[in-house]
Biopython code that builds the backbone (N, CA, C, O; Angstrom):
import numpy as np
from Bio.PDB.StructureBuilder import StructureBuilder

atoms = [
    (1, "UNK", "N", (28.568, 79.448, -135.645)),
    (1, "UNK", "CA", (27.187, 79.760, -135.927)),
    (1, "UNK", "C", (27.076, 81.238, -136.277)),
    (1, "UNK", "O", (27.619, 82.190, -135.718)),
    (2, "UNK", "N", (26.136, 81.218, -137.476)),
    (2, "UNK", "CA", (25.914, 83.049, -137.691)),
    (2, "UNK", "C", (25.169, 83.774, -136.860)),
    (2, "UNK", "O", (23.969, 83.503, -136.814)),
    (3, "UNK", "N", (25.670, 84.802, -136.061)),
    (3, "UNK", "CA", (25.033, 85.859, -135.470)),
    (3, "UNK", "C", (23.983, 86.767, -136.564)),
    (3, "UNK", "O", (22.760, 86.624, -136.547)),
    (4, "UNK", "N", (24.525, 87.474, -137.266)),
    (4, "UNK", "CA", (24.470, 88.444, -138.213)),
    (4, "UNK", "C", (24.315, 87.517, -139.966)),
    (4, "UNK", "O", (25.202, 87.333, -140.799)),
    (5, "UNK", "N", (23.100, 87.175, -140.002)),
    (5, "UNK", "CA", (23.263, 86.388, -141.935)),
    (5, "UNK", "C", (23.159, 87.598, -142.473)),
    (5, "UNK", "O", (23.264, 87.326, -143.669)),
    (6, "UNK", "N", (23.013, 88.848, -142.398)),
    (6, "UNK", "CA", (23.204, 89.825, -143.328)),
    (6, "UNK", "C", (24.328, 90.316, -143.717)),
    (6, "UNK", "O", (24.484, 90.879, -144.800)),
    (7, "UNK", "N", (25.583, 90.069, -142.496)),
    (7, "UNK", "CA", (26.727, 90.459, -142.945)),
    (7, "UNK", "C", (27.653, 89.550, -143.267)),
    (7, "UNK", "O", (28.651, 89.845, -143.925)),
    (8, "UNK", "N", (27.307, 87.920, -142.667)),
    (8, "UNK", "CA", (27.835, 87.053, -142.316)),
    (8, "UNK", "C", (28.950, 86.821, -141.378)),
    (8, "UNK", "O", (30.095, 86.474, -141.667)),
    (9, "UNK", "N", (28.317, 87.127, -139.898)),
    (9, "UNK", "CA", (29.008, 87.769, -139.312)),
    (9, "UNK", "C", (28.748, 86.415, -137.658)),
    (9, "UNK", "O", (27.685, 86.160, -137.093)),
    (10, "UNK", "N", (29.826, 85.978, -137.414)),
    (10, "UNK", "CA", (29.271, 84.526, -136.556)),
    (10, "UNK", "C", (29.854, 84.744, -135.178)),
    (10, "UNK", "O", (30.595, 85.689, -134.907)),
    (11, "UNK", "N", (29.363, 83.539, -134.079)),
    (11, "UNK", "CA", (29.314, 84.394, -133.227)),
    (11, "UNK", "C", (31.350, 84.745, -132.355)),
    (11, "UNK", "O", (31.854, 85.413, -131.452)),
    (12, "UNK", "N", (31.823, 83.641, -133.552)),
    (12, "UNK", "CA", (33.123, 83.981, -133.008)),
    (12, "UNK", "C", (33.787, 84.923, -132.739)),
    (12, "UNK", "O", (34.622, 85.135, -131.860)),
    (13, "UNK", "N", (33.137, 85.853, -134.033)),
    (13, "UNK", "CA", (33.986, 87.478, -135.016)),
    (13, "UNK", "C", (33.432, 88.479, -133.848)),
    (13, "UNK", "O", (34.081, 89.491, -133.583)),
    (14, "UNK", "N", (32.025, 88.129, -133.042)),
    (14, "UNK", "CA", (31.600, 88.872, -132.427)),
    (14, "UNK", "C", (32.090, 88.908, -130.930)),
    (14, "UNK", "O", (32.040, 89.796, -130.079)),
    (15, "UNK", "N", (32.634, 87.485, -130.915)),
    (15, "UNK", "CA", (33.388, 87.517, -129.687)),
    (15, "UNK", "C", (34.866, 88.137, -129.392)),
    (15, "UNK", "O", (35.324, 88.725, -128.412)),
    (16, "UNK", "N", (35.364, 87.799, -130.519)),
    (16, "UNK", "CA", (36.479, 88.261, -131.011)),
    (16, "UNK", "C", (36.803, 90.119, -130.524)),
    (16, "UNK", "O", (37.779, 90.591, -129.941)),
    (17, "UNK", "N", (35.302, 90.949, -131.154)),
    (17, "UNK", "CA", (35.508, 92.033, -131.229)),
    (17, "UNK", "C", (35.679, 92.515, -129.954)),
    (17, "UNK", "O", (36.598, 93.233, -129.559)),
    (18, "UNK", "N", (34.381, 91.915, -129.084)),
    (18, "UNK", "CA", (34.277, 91.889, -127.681)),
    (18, "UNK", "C", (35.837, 91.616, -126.455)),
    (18, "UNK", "O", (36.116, 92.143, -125.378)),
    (19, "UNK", "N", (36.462, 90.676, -127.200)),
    (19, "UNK", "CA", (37.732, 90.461, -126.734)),
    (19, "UNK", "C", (38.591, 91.604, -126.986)),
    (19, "UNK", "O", (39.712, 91.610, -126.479)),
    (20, "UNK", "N", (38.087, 92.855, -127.917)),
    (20, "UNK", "CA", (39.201, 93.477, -128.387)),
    (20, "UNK", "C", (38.557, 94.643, -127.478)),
    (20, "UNK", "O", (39.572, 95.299, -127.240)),
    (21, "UNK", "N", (37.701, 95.184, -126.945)),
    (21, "UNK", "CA", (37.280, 95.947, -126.149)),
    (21, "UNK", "C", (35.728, 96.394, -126.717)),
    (21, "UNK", "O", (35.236, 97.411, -126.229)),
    (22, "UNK", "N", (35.215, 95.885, -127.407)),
    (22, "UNK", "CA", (33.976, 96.427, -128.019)),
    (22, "UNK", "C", (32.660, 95.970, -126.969)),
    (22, "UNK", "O", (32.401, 94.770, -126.885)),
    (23, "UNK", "N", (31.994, 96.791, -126.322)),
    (23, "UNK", "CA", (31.182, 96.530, -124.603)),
    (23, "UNK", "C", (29.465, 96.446, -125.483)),
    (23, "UNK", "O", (28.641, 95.586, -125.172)),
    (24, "UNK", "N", (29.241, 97.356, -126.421)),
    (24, "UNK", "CA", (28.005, 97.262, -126.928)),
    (24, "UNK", "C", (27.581, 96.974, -127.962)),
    (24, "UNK", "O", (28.404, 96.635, -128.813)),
    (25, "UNK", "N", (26.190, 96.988, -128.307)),
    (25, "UNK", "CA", (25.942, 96.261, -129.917)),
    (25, "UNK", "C", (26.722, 97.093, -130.542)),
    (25, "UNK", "O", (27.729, 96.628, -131.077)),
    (26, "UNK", "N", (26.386, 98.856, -130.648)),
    (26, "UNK", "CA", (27.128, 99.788, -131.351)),
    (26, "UNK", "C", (28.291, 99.505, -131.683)),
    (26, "UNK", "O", (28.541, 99.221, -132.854)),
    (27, "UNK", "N", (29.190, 99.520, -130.781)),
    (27, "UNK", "CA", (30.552, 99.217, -131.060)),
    (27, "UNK", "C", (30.743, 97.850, -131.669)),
    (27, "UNK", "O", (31.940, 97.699, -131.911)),
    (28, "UNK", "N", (30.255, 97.131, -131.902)),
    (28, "UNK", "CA", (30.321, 95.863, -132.539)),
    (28, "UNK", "C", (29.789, 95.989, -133.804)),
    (28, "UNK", "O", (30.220, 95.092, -134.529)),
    (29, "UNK", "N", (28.852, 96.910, -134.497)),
    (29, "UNK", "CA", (28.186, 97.493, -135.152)),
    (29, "UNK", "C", (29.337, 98.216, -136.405)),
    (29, "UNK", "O", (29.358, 98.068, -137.627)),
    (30, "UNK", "N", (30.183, 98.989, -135.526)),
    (30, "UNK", "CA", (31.329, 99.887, -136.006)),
    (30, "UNK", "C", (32.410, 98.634, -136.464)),
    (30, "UNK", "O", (33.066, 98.390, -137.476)),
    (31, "UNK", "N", (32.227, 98.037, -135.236)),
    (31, "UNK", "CA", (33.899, 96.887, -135.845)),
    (31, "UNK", "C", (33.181, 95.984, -136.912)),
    (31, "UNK", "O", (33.972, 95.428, -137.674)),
    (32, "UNK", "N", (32.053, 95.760, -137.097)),
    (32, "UNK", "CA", (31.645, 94.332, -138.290)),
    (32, "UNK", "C", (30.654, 94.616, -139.035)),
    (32, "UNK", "O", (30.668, 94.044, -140.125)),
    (33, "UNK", "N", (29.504, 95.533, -138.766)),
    (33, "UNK", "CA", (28.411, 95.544, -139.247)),
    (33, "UNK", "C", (27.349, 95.017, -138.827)),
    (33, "UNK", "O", (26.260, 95.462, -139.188)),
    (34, "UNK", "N", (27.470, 93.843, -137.885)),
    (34, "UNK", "CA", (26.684, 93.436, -137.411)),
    (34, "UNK", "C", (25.576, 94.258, -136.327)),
    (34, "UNK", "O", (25.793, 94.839, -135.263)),
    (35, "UNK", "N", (24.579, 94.078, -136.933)),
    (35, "UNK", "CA", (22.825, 94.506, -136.419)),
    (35, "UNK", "C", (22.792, 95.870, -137.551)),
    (35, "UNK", "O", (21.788, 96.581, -137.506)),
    (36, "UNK", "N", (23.500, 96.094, -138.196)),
    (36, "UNK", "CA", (23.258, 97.504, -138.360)),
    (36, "UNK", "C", (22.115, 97.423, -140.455)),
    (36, "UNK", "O", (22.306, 98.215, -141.379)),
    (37, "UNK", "N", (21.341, 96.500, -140.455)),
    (37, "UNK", "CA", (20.740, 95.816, -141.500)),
    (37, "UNK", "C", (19.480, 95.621, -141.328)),
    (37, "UNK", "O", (18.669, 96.472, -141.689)),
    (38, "UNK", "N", (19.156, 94.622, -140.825)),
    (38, "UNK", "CA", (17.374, 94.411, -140.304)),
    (38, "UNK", "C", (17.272, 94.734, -138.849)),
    (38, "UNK", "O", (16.342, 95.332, -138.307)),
    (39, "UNK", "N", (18.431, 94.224, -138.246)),
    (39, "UNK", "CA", (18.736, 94.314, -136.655)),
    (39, "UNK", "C", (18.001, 92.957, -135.589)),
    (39, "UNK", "O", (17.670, 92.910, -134.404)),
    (40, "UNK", "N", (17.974, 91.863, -136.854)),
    (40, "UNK", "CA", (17.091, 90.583, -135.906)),
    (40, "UNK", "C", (18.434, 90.392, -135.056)),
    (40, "UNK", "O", (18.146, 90.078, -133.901)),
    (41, "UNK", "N", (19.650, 90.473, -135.246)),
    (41, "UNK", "CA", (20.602, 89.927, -134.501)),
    (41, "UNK", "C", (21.291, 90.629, -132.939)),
    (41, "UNK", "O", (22.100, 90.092, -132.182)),
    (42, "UNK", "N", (20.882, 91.479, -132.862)),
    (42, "UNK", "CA", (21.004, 92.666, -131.986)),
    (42, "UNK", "C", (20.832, 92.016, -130.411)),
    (42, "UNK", "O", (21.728, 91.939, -129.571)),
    (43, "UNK", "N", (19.399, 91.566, -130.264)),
    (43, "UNK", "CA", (19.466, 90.741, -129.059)),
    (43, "UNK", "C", (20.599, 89.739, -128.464)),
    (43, "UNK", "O", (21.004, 89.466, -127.333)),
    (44, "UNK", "N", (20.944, 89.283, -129.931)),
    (44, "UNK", "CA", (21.933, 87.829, -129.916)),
    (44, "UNK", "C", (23.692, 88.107, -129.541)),
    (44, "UNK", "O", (24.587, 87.420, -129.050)),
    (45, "UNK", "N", (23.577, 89.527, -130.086)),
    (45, "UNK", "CA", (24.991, 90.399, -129.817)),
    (45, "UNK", "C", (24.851, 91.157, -128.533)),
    (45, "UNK", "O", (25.752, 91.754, -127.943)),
    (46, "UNK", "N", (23.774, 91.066, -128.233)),
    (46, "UNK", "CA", (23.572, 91.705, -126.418)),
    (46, "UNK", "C", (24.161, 90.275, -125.582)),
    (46, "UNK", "O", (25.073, 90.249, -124.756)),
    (47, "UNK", "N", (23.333, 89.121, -126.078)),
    (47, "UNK", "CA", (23.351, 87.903, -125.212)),
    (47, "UNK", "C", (24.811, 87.480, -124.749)),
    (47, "UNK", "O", (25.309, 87.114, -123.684)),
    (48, "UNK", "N", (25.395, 87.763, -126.417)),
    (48, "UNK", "CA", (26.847, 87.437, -126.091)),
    (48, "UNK", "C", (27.918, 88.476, -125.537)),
    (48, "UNK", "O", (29.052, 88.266, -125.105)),
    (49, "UNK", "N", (27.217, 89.645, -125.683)),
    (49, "UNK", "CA", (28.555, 90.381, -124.331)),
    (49, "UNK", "C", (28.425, 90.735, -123.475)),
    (49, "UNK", "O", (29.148, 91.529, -122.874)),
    (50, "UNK", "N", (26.888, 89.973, -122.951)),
    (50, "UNK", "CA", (26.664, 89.873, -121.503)),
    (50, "UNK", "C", (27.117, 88.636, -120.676)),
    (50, "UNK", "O", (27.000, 88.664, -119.451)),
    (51, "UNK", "N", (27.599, 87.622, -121.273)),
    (51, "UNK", "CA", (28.539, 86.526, -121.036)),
    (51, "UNK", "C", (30.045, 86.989, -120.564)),
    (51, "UNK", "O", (30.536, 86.281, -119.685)),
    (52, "UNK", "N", (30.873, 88.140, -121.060)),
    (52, "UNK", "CA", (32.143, 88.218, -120.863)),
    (52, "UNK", "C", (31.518, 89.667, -119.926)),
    (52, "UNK", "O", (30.477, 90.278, -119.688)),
    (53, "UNK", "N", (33.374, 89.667, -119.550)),
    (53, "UNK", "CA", (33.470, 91.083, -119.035)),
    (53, "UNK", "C", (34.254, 92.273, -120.480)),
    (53, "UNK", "O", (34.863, 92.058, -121.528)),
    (54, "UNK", "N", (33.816, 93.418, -119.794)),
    (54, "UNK", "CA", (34.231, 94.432, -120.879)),
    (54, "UNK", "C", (35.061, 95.079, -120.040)),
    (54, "UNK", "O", (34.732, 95.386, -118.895)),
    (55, "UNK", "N", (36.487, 95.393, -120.686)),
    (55, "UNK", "CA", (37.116, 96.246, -119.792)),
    (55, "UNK", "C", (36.880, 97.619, -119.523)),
    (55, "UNK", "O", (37.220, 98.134, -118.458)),
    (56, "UNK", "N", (36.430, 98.109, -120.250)),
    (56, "UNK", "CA", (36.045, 99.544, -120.065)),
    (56, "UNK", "C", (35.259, 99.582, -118.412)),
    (56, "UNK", "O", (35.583, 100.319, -117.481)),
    (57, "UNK", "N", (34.051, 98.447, -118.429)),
    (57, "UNK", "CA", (33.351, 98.501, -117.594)),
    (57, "UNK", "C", (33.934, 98.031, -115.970)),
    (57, "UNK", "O", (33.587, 98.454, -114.867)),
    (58, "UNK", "N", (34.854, 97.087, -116.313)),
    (58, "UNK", "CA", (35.877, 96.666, -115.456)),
    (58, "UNK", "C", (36.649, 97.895, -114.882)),
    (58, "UNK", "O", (36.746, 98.042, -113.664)),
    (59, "UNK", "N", (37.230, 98.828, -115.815)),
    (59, "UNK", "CA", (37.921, 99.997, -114.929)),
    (59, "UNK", "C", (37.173, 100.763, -114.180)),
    (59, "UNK", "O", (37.660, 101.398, -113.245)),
    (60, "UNK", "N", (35.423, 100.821, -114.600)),
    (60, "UNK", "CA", (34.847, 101.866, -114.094)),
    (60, "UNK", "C", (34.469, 101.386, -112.913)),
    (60, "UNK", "O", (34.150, 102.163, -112.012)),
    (61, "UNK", "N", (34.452, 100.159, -112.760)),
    (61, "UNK", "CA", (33.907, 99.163, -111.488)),
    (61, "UNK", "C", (35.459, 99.770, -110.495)),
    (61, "UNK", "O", (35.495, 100.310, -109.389)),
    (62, "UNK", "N", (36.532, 99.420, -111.394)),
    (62, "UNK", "CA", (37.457, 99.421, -110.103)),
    (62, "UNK", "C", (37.929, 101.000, -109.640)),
    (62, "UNK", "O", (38.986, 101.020, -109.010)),
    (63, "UNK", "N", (37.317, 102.241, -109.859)),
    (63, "UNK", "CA", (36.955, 103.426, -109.359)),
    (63, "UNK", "C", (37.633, 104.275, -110.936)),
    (63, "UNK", "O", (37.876, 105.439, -110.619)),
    (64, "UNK", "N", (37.851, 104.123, -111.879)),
    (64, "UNK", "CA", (38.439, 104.781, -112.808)),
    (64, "UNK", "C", (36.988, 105.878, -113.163)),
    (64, "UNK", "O", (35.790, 105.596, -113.123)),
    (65, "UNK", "N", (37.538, 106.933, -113.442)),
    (65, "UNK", "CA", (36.572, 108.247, -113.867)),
    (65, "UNK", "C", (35.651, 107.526, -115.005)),
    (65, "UNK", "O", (35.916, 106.690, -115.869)),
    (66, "UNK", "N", (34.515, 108.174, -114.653)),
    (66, "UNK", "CA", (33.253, 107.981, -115.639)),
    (66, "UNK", "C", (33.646, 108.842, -117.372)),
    (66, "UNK", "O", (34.143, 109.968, -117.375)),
    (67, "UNK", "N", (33.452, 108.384, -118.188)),
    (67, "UNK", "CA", (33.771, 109.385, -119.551)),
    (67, "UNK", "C", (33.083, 110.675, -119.515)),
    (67, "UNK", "O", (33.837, 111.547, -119.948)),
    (68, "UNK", "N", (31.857, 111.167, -119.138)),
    (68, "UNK", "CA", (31.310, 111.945, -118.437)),
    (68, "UNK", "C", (32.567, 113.175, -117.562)),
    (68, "UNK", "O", (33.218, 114.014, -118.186)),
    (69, "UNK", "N", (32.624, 113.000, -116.297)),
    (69, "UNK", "CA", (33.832, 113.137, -115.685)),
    (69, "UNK", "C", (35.075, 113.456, -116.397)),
    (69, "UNK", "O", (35.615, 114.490, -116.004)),
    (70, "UNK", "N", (35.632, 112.858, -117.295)),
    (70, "UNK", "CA", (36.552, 113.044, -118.574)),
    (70, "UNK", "C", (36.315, 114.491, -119.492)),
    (70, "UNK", "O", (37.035, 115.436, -119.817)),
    (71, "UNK", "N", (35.326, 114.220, -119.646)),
    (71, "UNK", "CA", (34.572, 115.211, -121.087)),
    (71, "UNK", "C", (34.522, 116.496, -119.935)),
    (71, "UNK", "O", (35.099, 117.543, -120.228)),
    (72, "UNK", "N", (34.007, 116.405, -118.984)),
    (72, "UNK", "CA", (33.969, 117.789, -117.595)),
    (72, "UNK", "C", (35.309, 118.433, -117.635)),
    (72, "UNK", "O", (35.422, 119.603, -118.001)),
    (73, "UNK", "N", (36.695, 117.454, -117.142)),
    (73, "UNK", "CA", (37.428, 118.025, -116.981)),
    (73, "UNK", "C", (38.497, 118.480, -117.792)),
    (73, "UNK", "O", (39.558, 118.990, -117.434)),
    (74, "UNK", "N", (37.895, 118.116, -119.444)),
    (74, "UNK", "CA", (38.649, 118.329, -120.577)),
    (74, "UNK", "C", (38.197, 119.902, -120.770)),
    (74, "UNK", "O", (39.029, 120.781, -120.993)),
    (75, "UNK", "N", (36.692, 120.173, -120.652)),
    (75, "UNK", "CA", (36.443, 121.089, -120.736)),
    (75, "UNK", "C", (36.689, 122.646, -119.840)),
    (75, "UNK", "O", (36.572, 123.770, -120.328)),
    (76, "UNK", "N", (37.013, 122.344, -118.584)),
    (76, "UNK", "CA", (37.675, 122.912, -118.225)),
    (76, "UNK", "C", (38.685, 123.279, -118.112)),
    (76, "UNK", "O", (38.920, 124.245, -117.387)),
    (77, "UNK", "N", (39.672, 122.612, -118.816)),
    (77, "UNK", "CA", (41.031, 122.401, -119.100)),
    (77, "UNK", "C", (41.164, 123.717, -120.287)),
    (77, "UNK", "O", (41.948, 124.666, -120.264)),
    (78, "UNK", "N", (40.062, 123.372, -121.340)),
    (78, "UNK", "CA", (40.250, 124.366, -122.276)),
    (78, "UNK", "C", (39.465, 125.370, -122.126)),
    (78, "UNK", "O", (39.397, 126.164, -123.064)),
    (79, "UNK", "N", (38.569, 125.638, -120.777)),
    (79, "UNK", "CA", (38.458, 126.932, -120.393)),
    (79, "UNK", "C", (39.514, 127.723, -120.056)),
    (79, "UNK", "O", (39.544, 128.917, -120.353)),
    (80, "UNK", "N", (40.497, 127.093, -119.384)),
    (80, "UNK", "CA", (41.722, 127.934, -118.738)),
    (80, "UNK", "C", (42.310, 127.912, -119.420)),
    (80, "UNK", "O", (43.390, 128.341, -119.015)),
    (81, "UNK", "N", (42.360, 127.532, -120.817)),
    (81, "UNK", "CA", (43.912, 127.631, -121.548)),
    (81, "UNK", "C", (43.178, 128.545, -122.289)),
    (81, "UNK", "O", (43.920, 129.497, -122.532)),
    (82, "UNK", "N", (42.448, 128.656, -122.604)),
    (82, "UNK", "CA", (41.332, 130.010, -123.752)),
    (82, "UNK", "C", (41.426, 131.418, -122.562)),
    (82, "UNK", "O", (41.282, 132.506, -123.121)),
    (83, "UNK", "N", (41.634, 131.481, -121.121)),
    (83, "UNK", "CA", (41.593, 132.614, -120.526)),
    (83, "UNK", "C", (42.796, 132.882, -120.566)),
    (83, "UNK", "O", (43.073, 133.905, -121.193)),
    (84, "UNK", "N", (43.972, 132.089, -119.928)),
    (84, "UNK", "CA", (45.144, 132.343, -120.580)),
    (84, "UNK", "C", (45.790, 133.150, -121.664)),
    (84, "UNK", "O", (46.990, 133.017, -121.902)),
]
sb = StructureBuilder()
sb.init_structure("model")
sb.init_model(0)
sb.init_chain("A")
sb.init_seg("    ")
for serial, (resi, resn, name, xyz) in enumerate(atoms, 1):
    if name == "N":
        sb.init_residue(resn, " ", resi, " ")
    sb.init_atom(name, np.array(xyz, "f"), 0.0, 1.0, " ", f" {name:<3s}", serial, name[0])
structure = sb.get_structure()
């Protein structure tokens, strides 16, 4: 069934992407095109990757650093290598 008739984009391809690590419409957006047109399909690409798990969200559940947290300690990283 088509998710996306603007891109022709169904809901397999969208599951598919989701299987490949894609957690939000955006990123599903980036991998197919899908919602990124009229955007009637957007809800329908929420519906379906609120059905699976996303791993990203899976690591953050099982205590892995927030990207936030990441981006903090990158930046400090290249504070000290710039005083250096």
């Amino acid at each position: 069934m088509y998710v996306c008739s603007c891109f022709g984009v169904t809901e397999k391809q969208v599951q598919q992407h989701a299987d490949a690590g894609a957690c939000t419409p955006r990123q599903i957006a980036s991998a197919c095109k899908a919602g990124t047109d009229c955007g009637s399909c957007v809800r329908r690409i929420q519906a379906i990757l609120g059905r699976g798990s996303c791993p990203r969200r899976d690591l953050l559940d099982q205590g892995e650093p927030a990207l936030a947290d990441l981006t903090e300690a990158g930046a400090e990283a290249d504070a000290l290598s710039e005083a250096a």
